[in-house]
C-alpha positions as CSV (number, residue, x, y, z in Angstrom):
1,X,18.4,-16.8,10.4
2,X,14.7,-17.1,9.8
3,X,13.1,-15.1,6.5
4,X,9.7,-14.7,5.9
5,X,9.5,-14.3,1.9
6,X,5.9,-12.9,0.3
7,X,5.5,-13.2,-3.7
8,X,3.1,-10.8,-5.2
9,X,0.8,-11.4,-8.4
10,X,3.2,-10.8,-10.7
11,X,5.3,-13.3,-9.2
12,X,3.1,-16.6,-9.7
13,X,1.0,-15.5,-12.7
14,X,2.4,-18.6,-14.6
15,X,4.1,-21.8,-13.8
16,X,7.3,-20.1,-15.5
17,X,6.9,-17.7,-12.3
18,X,6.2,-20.1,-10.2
19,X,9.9,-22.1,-10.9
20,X,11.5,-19.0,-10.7
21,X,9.9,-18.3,-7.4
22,X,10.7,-22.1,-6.2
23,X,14.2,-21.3,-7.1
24,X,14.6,-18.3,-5.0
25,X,13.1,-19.9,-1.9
26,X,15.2,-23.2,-2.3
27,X,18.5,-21.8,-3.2
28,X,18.2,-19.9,0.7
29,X,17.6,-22.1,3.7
30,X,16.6,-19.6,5.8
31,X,13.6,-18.7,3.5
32,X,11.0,-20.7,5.6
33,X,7.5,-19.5,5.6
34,X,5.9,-18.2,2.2
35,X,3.3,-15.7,1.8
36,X,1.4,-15.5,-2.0
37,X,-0.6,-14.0,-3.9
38,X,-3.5,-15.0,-6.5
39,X,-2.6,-15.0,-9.8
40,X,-1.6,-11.7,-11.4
41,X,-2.0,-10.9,-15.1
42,X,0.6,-12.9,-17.7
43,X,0.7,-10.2,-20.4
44,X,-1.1,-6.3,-20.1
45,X,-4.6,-7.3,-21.0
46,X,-4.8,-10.5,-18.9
47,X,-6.9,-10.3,-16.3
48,X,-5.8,-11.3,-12.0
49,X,-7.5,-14.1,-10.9
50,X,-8.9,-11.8,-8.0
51,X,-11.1,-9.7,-10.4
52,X,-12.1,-13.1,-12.3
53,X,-13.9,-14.3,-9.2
54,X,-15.4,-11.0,-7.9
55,X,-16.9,-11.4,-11.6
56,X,-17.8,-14.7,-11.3
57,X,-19.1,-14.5,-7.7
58,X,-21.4,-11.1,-8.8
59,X,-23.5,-13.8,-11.0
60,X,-25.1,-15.6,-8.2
61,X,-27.3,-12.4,-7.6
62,X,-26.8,-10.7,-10.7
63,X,-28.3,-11.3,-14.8
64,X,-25.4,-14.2,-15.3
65,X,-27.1,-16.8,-13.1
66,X,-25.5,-20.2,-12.0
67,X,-25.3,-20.7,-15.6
68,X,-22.7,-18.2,-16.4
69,X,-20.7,-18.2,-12.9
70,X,-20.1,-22.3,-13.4
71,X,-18.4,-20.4,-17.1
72,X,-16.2,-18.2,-15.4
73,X,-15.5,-20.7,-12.6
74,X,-14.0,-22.8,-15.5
75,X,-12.1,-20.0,-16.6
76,X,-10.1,-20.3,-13.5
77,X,-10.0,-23.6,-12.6
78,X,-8.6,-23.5,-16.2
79,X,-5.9,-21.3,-14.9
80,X,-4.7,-22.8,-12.4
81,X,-4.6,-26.3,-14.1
82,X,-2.2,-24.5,-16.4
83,X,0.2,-23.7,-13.5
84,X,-0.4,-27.1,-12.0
85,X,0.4,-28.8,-15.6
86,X,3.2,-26.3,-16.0
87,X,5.2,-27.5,-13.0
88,X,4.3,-31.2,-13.5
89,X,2.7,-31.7,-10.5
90,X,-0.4,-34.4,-9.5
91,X,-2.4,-32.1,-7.3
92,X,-6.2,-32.0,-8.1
93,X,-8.2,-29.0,-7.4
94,X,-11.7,-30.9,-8.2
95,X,-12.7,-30.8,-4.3
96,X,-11.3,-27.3,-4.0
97,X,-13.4,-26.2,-6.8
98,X,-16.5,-28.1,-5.8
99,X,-16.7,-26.5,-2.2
100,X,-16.5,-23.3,-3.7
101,X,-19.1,-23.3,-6.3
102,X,-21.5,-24.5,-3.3
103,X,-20.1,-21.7,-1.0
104,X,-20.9,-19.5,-4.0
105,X,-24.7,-20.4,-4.4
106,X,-25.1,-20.2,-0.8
107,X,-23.5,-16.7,-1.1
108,X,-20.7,-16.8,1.1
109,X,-19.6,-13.2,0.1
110,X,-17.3,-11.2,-1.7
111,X,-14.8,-11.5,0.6
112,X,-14.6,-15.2,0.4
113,X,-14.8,-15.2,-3.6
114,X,-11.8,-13.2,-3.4
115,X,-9.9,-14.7,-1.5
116,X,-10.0,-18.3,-3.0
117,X,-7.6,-16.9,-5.1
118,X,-5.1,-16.7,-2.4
119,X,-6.0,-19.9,-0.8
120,X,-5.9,-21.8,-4.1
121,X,-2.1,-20.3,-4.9
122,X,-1.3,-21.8,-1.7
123,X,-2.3,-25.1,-1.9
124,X,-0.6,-25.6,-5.6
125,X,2.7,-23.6,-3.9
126,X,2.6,-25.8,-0.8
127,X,2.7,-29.1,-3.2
128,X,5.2,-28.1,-5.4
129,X,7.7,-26.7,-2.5
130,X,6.6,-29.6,-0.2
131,X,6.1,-27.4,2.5
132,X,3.1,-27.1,5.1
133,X,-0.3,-25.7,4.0
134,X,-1.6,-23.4,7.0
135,X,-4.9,-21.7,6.2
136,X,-5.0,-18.2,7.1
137,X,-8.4,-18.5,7.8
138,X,-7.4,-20.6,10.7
139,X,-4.1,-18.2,12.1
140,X,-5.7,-14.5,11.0
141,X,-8.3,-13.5,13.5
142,X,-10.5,-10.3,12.9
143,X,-13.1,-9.2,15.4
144,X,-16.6,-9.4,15.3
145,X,-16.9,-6.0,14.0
146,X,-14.6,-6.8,11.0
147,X,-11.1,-4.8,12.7
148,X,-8.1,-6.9,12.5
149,X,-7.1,-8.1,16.0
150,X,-3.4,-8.1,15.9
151,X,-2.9,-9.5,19.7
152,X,-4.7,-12.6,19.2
153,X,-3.2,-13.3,16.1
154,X,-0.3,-13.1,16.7
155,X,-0.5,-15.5,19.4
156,X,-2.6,-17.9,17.8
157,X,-0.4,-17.3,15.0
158,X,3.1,-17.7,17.2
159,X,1.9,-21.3,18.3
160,X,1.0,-22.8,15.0
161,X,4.5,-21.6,13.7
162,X,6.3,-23.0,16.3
163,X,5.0,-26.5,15.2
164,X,6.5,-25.6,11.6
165,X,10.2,-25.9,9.9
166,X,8.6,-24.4,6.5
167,X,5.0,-23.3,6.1
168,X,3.3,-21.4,3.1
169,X,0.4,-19.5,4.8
170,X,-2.3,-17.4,1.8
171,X,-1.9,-13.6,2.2
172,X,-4.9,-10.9,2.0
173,X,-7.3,-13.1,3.8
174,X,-8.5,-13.9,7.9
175,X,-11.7,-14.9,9.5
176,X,-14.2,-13.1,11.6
177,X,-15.1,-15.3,15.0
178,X,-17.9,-17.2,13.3
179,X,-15.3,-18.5,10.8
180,X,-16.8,-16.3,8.2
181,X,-13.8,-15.2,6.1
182,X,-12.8,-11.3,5.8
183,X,-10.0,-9.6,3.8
184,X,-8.0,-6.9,4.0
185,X,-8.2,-4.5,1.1
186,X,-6.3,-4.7,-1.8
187,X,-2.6,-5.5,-1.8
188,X,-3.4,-7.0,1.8
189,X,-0.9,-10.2,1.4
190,X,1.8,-7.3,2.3
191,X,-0.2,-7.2,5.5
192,X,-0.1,-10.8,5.8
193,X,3.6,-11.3,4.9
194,X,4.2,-9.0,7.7
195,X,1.6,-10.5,10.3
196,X,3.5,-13.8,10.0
197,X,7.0,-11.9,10.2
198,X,6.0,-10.7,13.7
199,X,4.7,-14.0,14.7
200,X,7.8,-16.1,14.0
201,X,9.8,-12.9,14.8
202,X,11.4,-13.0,11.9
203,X,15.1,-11.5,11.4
204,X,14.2,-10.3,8.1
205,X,11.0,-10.1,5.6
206,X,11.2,-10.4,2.4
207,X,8.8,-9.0,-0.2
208,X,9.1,-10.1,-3.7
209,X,7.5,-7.9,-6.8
210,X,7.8,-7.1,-10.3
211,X,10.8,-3.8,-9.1
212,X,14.0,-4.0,-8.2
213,X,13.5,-2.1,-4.9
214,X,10.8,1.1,-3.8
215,X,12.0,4.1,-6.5
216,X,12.8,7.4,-5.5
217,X,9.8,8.9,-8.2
218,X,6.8,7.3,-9.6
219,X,8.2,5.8,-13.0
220,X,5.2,7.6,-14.7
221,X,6.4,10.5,-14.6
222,X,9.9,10.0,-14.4
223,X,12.0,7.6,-16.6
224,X,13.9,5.1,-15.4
225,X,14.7,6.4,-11.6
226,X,17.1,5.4,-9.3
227,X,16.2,3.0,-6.9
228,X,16.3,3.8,-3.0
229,X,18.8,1.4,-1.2
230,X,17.5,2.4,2.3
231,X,14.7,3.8,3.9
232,X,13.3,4.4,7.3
233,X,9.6,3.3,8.2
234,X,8.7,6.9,8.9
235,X,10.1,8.0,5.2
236,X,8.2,5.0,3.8
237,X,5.2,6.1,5.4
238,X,5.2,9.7,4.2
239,X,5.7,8.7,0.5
240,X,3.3,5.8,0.9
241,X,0.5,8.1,1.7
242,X,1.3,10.5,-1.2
243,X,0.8,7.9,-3.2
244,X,4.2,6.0,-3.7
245,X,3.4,2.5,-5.1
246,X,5.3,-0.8,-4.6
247,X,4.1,-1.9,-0.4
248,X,0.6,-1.6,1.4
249,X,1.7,1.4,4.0
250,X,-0.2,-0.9,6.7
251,X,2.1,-3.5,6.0
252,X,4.8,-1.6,8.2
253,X,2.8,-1.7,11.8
254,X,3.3,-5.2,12.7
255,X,7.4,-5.6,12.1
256,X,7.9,-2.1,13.4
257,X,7.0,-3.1,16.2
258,X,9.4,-5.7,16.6
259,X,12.4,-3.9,14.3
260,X,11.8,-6.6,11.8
261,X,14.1,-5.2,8.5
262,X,11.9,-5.1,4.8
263,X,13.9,-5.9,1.5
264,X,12.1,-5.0,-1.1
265,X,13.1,-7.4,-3.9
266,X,13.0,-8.3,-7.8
267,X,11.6,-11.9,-8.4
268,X,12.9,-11.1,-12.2
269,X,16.0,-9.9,-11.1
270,X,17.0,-11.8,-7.8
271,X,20.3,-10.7,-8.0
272,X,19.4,-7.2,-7.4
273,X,19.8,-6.0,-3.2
274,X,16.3,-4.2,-3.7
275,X,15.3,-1.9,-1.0
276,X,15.8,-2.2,2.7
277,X,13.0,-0.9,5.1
278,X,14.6,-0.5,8.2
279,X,13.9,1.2,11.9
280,X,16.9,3.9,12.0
281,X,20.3,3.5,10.1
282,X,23.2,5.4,10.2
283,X,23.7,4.9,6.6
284,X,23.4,8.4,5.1
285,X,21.2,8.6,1.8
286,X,23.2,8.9,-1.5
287,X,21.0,11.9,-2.3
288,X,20.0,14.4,0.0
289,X,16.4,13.2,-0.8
290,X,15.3,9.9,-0.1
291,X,12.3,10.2,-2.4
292,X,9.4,12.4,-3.3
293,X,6.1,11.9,-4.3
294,X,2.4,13.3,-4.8
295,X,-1.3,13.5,-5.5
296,X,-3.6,15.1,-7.5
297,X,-7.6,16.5,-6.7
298,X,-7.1,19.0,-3.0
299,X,-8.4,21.9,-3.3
300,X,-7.3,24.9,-0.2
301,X,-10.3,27.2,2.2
302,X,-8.2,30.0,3.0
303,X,-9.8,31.9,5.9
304,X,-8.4,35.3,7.2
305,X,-9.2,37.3,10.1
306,X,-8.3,40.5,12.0
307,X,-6.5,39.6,15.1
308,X,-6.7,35.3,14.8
309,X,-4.1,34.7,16.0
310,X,-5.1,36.4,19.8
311,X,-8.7,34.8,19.5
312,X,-8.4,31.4,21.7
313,X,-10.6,28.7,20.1
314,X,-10.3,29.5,16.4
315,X,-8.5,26.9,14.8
316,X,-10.9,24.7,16.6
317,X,-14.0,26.5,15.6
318,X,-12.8,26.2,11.8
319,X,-11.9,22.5,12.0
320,X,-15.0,21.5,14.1
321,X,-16.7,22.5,10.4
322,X,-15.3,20.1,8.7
323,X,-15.7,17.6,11.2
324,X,-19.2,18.2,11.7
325,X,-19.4,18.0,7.8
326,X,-17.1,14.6,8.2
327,X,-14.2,16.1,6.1
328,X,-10.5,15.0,7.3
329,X,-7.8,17.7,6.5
330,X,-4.6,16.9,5.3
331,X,-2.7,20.2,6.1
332,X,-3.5,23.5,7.7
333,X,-0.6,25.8,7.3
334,X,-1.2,29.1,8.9
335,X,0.1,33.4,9.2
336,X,-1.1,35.6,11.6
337,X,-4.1,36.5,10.2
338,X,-4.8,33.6,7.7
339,X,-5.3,29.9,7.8
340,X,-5.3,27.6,5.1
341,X,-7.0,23.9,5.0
342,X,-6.1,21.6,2.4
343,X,-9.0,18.7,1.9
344,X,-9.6,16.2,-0.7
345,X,-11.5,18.1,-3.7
346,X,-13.9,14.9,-4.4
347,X,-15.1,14.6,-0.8
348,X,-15.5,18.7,-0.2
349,X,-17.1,19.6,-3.2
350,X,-20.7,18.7,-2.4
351,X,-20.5,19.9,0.9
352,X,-18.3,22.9,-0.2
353,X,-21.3,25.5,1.1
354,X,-22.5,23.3,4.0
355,X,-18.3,24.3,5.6
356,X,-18.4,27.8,4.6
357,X,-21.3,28.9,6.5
358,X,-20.6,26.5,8.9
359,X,-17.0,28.7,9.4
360,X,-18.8,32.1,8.8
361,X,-21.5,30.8,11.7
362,X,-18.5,29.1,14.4
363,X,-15.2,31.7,14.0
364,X,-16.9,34.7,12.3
365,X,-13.8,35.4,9.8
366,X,-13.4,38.3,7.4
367,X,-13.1,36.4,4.8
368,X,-13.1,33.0,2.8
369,X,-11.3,31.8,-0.5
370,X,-12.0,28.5,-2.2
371,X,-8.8,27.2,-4.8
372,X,-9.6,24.3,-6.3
373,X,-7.7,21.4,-8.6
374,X,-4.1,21.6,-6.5
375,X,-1.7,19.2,-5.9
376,X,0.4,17.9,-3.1
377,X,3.7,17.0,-2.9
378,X,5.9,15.5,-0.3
379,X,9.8,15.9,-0.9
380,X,11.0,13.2,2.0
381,X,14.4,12.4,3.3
382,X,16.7,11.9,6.5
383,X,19.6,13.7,4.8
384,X,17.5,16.6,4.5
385,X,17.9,17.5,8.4
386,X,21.9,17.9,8.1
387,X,21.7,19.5,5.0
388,X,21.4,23.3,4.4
389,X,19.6,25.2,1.7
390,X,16.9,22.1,0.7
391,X,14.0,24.3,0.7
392,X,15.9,27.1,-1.3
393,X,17.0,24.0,-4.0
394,X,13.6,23.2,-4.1
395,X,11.8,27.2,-5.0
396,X,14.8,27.1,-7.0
397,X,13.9,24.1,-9.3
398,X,10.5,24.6,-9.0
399,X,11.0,28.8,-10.1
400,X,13.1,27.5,-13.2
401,X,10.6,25.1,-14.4
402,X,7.9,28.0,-14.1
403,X,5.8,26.2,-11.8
404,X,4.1,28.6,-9.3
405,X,4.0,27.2,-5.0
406,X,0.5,27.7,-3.6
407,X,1.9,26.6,-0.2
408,X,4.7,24.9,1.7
409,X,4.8,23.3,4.8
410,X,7.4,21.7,6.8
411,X,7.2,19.3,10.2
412,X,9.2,19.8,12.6
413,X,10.8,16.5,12.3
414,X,12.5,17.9,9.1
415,X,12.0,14.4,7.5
416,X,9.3,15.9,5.0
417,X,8.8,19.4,3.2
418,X,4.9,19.6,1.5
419,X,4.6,21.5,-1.5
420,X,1.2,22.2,-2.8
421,X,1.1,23.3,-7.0
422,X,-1.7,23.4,-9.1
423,X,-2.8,20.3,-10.9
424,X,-1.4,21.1,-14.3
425,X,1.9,21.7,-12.7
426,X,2.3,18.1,-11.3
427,X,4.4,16.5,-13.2
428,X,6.5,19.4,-13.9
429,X,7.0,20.0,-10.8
430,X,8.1,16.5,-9.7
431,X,10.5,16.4,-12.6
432,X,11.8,19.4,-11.5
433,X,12.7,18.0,-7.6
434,X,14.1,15.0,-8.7
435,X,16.3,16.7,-11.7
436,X,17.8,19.1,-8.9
437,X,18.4,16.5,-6.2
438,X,19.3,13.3,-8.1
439,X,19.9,13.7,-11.5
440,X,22.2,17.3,-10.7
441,X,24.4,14.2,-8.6
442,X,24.6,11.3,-11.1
């Protein structure tokens, strides 16, 4: 078996992390290739290594001069010496450290500040595991015009690992064709992890965090929640874009491909199974749900008019003013006479007039109503297609908690129900789902 394992922030803040994370990759054999992180915070008001560099690069342009970036440079070469010294190793960053402060006067870029953090985690991981340094500058290929390109990656990618028994390979980072380096955005060494999954096609990826496995409600709001054992990549993807924390949602496109599993595991807690991210399964959920989750800040443009739904062309007309305003939708339930457009408050509220004559002047409708300061929340689960009365269970919570719907809307997969509230009702509202669903079965 072949495993790809990725360690988050959290994971290899401190040499303490570090031997627990040495532990967990030696005591499996199949754990082969390593994917890490920079430095995460060691206690709340520590700072990551990735913000101390974009601070420390910023003063090559900014007030701070070379005077105060060769200060915070020393601030984390500091760090780093303290993980080094931690795990009693002999490995010098001095040449590291030099190249960088060069390629920071000669302004290499943000995106190469940052991801020394990565690249620096590597090396000091790669010493103390003995394993295979692999630069992901030299394996991650973006295109000129800063997209990922996945194809030649992956071949490029494929060969090197082929060369390789173990290999630790920096996450978040690639290079453009001139060798200048790019990232992905933040949270990008889940993207990584999952690059080199593909590559060595992998039987199962790993990704190591701070939580025992992806939670079935944001902890936030609720206390303690259960933890989900399995989950499809399309359920995963639905709570991922309502905001459900713990994996970057692009992370899933390069081992769905290939049907590569994710386990979702506890570096604190090894011993937990975690979560596992998987294709299909016939394992049925233990709730009916397999999670839900939400957003704050939409707002809805209701439009109603005589006869729309006989007019050919109107939903078009309506949505061709909020393109022409470049405003994406996120759902459009509609009647016979009415349609609704749900769009992110923040990016439609200084266009807000520009759309409305826009609609008045392309569809001609009767009439148009602006709600503002909603919420959106997605109730998702595979159990929910086989089982009867969901929606009912969820007016049902929802009426007993007092909080008033503004809208549902189902897919016709049956995989997700959307549930729009007003702001203030949020949390009340989520509280209420997951009381009916999971805690009504514990």
């Amino acid at each position: 078996m072949n495993k790809v394992v990725k360690f988050g922030g959290s994971s290899l803040a401190s040499a303490e992390q570090f031997k627990k994370v040495g532990k967990i990759i030696t005591d499996d054999k199949d754990r082969h290739f390593v994917v890490p992180s920079a430095p995460g915070k060691r206690f709340s008001k520590d700072k990551k290594v990735t913000d101390m560099l974009y601070a420390c690069y910023a003063n090559v342009s900014g007030k701070g001069g070379v005077e105060k970036m060769d200060a915070d440079l020393a601030d984390i070469k500091a760090r780093y010496q303290e993980i080094i010294d931690g795990l009693a190793l002999k490995l010098s960053l001095d040449d590291e450290f030099k190249t960088i402060r060069e390629n920071f006067i000669k302004k290499a870029g943000r995106d190469y500040a940052a991801s020394r953090g990565e690249y620096l985690n590597g090396i000091i991981m790669a010493d103390y595991l003995g394993y295979e340094f692999i630069d992901a500058a030299e394996v991650i290929k973006f295109t000129a015009n800063g997209d990922f390109d996945s194809e030649l990656t992956n071949k490029v990618l494929s060969e090197k690992l082929k060369t390789c028994v173990n290999a630790v390979i920096p996450g978040f980072y690639g290079s453009l064709p001139d060798g200048t380096i790019k990232t992905f955005s933040r949270g990008g060494s889940d993207i990584t992890g999952s690059i080199v999954a593909r590559a060595c096609k992998a039987d199962v990826y790993e990704n190591w965090t701070d939580v025992s496995g992806f939670l079935i409600a944001d902890p936030r709001i609720i206390e303690n929640p259960e933890v989900i054992e399995t989950i499809t990549y399309r359920e995963l993807r639905e709570l991922s874009y309502m905001g459900a924390g713990v994996l970057h949602e692009d992370a899933i496109f390069p081992v769905r491909r290939e049907g590569i599993p994710i386990n979702i595991r506890n570096t604190n807690s090894p011993q937990d199974g975690g979560t596992w991210i998987v294709e299909s399964t016939c394992q049925k959920s233990k709730y009916t749900i397999t999670g839900v989750a939400g957003r704050k800040g939409f707002c809805s443009i209701n439009i109603e008019k005589d006869m729309m739904n006989s007019e050919v062309g109107f939903g078009r007309k309506v949505l061709q003013a909020f393109e022409d305003s470049g405003i994406s939708f996120e759902h459009m339930p509609s009647g016979i006479d009415t349609m609704t457009v749900f769009v992110h408050q923040d990016e439609f509220m200084d266009k807000e007039q520009q759309v409305v004559s826009a609609i008045h002047r392309l569809a001609d409708p009767d009439t148009i109503e602006i709600e503002a300061d909603l919420a959106l929340i997605a109730v998702v689960g595979r159990g929910m297609k086989s089982t009867r009365g969901t929606a009912g269970r969820i007016f049902s919570a929802l009426a007993h908690a007092d909080v008033n719907v503004k809208m549902i809307d189902q897919g016709s997969s049956e995989l997700n129900i959307i549930i729009g509230v007003d702001n203030a009702d949020f949390e009340a509202a989520i509280k209420a789902i997951y009381d009916i669903f999971v805690v009504a079965r514990l």
